[in-house]
Backbone as CSV, one residue per row, in Angstrom:
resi,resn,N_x,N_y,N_z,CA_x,CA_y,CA_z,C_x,C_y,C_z
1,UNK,93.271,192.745,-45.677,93.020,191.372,-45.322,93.794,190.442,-46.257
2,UNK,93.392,190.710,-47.592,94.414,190.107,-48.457,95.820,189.875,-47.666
3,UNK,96.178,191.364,-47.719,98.078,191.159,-47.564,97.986,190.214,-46.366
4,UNK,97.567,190.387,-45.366,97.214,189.690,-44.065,97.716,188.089,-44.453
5,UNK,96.835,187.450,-44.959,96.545,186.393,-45.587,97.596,185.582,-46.123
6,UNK,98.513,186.338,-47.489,99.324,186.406,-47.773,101.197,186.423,-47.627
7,UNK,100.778,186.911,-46.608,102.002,186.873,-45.243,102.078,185.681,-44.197
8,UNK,100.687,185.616,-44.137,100.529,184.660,-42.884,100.045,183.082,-43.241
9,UNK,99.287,182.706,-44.251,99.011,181.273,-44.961,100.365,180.869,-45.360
10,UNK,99.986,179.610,-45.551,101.234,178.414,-45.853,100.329,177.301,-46.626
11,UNK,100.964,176.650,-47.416,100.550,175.456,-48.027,100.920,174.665,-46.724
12,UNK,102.009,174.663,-46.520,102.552,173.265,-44.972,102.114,173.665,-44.036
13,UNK,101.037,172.795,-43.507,100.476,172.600,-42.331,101.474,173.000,-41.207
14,UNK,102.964,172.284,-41.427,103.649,172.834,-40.258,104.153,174.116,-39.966
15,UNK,104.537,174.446,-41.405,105.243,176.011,-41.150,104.166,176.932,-40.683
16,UNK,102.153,176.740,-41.437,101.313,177.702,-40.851,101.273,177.630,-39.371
17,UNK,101.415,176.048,-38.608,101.480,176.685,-37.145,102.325,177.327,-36.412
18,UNK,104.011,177.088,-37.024,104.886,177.742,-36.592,104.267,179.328,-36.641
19,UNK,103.925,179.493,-38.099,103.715,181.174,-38.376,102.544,181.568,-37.328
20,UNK,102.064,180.860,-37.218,100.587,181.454,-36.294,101.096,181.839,-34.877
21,UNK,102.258,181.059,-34.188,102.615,181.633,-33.169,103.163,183.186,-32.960
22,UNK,103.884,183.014,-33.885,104.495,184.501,-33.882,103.625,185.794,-34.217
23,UNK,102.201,185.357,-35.281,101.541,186.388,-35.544,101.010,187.164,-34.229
24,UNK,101.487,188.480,-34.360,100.874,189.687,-33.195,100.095,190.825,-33.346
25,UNK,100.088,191.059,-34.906,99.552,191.918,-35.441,98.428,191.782,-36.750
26,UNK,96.826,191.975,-36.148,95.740,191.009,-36.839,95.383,192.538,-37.653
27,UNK,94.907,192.421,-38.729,94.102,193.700,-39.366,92.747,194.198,-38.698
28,UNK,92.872,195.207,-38.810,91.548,195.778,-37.773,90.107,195.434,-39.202
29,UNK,89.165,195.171,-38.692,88.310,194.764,-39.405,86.577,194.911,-38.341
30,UNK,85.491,195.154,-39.477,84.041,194.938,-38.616,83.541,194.309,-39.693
31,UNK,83.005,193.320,-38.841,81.976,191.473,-39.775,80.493,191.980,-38.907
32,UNK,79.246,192.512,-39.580,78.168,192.481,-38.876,77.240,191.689,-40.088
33,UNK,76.762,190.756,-39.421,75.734,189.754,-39.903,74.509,189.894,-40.094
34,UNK,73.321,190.069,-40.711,71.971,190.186,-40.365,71.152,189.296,-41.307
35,UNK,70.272,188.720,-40.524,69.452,187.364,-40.835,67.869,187.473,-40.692
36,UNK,67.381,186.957,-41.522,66.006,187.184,-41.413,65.105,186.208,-40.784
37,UNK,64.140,186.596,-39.617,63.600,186.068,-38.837,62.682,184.453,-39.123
38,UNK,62.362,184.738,-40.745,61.614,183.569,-41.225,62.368,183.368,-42.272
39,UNK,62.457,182.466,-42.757,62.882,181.466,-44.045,61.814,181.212,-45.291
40,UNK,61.346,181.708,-45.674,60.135,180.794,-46.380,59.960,180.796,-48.113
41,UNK,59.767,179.996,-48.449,59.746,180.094,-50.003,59.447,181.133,-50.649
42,UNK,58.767,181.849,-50.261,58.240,183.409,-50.426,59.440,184.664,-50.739
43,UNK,60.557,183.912,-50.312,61.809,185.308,-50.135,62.423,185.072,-51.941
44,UNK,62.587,185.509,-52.453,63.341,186.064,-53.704,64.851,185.437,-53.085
45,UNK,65.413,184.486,-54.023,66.779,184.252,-53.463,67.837,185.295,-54.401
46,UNK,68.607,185.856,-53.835,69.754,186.917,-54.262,71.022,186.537,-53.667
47,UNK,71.831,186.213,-54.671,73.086,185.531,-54.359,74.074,186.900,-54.577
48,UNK,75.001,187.149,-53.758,75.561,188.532,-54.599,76.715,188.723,-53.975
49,UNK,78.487,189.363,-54.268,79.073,189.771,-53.148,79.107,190.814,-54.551
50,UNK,79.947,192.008,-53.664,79.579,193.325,-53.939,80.677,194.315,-52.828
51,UNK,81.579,195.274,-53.801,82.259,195.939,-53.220,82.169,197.417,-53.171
52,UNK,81.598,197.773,-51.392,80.804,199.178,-51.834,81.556,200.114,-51.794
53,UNK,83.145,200.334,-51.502,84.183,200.814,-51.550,85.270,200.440,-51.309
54,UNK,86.397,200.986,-51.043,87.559,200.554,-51.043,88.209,199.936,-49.836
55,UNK,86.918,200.021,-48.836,87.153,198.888,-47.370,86.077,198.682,-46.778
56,UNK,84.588,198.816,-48.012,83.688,197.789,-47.573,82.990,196.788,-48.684
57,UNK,82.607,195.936,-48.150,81.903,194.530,-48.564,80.766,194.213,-48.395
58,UNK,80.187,193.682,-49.463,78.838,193.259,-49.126,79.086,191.363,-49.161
59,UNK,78.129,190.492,-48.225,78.006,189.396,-48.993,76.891,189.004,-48.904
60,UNK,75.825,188.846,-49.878,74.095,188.659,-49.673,73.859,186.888,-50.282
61,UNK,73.498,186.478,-48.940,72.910,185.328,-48.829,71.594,184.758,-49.151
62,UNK,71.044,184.042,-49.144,69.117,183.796,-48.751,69.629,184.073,-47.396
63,UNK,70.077,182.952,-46.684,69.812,183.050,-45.106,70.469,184.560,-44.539
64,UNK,71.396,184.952,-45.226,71.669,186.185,-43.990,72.539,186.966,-45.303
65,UNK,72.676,188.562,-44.214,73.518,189.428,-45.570,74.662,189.801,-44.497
66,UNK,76.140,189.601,-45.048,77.404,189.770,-44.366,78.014,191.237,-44.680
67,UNK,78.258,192.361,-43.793,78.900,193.300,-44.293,80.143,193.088,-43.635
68,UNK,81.337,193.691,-44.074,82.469,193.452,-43.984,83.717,194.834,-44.425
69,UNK,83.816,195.261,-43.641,85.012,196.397,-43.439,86.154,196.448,-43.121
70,UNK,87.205,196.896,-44.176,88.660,196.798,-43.661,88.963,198.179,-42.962
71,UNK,88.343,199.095,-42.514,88.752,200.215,-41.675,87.720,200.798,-41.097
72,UNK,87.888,201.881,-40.482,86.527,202.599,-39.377,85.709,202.761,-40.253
73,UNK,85.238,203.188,-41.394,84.136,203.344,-42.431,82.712,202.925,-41.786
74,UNK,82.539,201.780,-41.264,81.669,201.039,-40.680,80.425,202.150,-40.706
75,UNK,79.090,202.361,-41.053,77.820,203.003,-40.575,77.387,203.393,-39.081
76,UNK,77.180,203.975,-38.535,77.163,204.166,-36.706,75.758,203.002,-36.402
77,UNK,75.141,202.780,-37.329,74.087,201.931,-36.955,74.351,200.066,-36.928
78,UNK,75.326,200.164,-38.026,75.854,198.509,-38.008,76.916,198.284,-37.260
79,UNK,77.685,199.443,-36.942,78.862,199.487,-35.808,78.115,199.082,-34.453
80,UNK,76.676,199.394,-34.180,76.074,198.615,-33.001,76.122,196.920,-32.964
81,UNK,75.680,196.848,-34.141,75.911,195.343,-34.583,77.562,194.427,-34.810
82,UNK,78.467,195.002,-34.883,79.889,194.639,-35.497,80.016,193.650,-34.427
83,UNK,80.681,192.699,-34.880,81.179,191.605,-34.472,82.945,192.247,-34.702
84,UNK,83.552,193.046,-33.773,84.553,194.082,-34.064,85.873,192.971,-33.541
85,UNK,86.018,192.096,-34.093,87.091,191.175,-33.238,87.359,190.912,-32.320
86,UNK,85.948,190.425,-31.461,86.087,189.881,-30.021,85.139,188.519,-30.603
87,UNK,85.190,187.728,-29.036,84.602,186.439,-29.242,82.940,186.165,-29.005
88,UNK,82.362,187.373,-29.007,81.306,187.484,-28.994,80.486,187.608,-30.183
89,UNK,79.778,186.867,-30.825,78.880,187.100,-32.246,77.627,187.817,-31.966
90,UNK,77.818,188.760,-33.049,76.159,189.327,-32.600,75.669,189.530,-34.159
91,UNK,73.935,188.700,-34.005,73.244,188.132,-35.735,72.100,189.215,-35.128
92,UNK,71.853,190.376,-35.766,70.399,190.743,-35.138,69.521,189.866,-36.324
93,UNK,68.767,189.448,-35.818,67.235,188.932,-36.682,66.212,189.642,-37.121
94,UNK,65.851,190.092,-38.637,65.404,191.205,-39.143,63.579,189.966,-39.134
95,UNK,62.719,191.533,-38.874,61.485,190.700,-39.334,61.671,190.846,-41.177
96,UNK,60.212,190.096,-41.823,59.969,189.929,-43.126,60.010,191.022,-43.971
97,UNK,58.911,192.286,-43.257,59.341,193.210,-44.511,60.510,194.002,-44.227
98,UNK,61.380,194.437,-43.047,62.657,194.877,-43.110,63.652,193.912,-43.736
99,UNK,63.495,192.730,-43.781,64.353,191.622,-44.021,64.231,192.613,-46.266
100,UNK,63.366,192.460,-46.998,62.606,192.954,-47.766,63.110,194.299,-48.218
101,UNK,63.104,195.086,-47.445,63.449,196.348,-47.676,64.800,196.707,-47.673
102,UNK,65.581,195.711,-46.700,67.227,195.698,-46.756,67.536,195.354,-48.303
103,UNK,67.027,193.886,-48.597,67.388,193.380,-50.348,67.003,194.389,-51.050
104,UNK,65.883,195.452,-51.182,65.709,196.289,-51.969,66.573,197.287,-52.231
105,UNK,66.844,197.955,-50.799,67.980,198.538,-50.674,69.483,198.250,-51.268
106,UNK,69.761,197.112,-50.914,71.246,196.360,-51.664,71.145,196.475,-53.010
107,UNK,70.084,196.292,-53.660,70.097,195.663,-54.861,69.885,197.472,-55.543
108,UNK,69.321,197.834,-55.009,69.062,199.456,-55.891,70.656,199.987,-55.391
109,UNK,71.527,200.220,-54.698,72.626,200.640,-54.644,73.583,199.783,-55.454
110,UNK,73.448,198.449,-55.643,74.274,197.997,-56.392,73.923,197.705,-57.929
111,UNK,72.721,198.550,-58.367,72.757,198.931,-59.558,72.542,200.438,-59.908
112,UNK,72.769,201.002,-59.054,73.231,202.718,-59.250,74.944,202.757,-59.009
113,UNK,75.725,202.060,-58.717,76.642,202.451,-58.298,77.896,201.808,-59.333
């Protein structure tokens, strides 16, 4: 994604739209989102990004936790969820204590690892 980026950004507004025409070749990537059903003062806020290997991502929000993959790696269970580069978004909405048990989860892998 980097190199992506790198190749393809411009400081000049004009040259990035020139470049955007020609771009044909996007990096394959999976963005799956998950958000928790209630909001409430009660949630522990955990601010965190976090790199769980060498082409995946964590990004942990209050409102929602972003995973993010630069190759097939993806889990077969969040690959249901992937927002796989089409124009369709998909947020599943976790109840309270899965919402709960995901942060527990994040947070114990990203201090074992």
């Amino acid at each position: 994604m980097r190199e992506f980026l790198n190749e393809n950004l411009s400081v000049e507004q004009k040259i990035l739209l020139k470049s955007a025409e020609i771009i044909n070749e996007f990096p394959s990537y999976d963005l799956c989102i998950i958000k928790p059903e209630n909001k409430t003062d009660n949630f522990k806020r955990m601010y965190s990004a976090f790199q769980m290997s060498k082409s995946a991502y964590l990004l942990v929000f209050v409102d929602f936790i972003l995973f993010f993959y630069t190759d097939n790696s993806i889990d077969i269970v969040l690959k249901k969820f992937s927002n796989d580069q089409n124009e369709n978004v998909i947020i599943p909405i976790s109840d309270d204590e899965r919402w709960f048990d995901l942060n527990k989860l994040i947070l114990s892998k990203m201090l074992n690892n």
